[in-house]
VEXDREN-2710 file (C-alpha; in Angstrom, 1 decimal):
% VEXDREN-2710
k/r/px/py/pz
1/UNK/86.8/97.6/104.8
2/UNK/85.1/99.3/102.2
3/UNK/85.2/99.2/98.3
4/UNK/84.0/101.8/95.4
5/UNK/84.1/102.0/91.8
6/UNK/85.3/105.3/89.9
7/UNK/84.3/106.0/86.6
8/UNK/86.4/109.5/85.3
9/UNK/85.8/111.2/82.0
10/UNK/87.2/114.5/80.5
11/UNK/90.9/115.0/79.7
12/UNK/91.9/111.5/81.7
13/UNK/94.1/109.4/79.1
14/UNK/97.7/110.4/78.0
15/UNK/97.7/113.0/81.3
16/UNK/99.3/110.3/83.8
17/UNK/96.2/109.8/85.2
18/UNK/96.6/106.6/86.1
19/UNK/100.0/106.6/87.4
20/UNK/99.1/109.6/89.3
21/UNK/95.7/108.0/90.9
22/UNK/98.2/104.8/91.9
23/UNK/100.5/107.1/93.6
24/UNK/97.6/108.4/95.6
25/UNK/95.8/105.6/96.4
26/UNK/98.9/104.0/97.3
27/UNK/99.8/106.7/99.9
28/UNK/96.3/106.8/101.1
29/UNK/97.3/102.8/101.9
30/UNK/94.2/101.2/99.7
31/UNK/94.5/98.5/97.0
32/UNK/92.9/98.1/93.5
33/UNK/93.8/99.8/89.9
34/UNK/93.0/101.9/87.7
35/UNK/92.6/101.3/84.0
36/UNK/91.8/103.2/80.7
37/UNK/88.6/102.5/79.0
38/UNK/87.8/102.3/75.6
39/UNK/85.8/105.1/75.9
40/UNK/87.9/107.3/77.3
41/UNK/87.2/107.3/80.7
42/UNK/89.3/105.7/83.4
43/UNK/87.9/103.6/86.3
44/UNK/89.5/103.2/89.1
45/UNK/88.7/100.6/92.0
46/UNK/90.0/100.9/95.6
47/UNK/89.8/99.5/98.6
48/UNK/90.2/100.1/101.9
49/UNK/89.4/102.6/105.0
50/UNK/86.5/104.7/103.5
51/UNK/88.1/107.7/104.7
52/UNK/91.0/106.9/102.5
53/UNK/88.4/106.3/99.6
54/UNK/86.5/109.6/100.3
55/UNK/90.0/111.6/100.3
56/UNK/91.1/109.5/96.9
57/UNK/87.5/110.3/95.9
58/UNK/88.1/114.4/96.1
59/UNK/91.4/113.9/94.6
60/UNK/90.2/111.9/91.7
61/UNK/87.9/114.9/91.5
62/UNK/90.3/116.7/89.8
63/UNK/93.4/114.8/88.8
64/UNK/96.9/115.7/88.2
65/UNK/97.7/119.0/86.6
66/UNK/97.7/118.3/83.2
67/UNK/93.7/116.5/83.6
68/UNK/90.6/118.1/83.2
69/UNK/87.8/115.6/84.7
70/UNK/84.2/116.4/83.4
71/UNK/82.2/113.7/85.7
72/UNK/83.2/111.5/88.4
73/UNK/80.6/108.5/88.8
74/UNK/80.7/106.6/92.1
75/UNK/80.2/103.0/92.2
76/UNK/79.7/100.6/95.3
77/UNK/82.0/97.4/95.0
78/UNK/83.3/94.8/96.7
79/UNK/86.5/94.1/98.1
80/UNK/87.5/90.7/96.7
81/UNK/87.7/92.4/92.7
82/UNK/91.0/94.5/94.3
83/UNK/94.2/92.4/94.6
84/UNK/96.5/92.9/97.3
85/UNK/98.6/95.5/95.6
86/UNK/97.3/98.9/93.6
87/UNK/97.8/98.6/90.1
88/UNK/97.7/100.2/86.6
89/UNK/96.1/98.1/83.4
END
């Protein structure tokens, strides 16, 4: 099992970022969330098969269509901040 930490920043709020990264980390089969920051960035936490984190990874990358991401930061973490579902905040 393996965790990581997503910090996105550009065009990522109002753009169904978030409901777009659930979908995909969902399908992927990982657990976590992704929330707006403050800032307006979003971070997103999964966890799972590190494949499926290294394919959400390339999608977060880029987003949905109406996104424009500017930097993607990758963070380790660790499985027990993710609960047992994927969730938006």
């Amino acid at each position: 099992m393996s965790a990581a930490r997503f910090f996105v920043a550009g065009k990522v709020q109002g753009v169904w970022f978030r409901a777009s990264a659930r979908e995909q980390a969902i399908a992927l089969g990982l657990r976590g969330y992704a929330n707006n920051l403050r800032d307006g960035r979003v971070e997103v936490l999964a966890v799972g098969d590190a494949a499926a984190i290294e394919r959400l990874a390339q999608w977060l990358s880029h987003g949905p269509p109406m996104a424009r991401v500017d930097r993607l930061v990758r963070e380790d973490a660790r499985e027990e901040e993710a609960s047992e579902a994927f969730v938006c905040g």
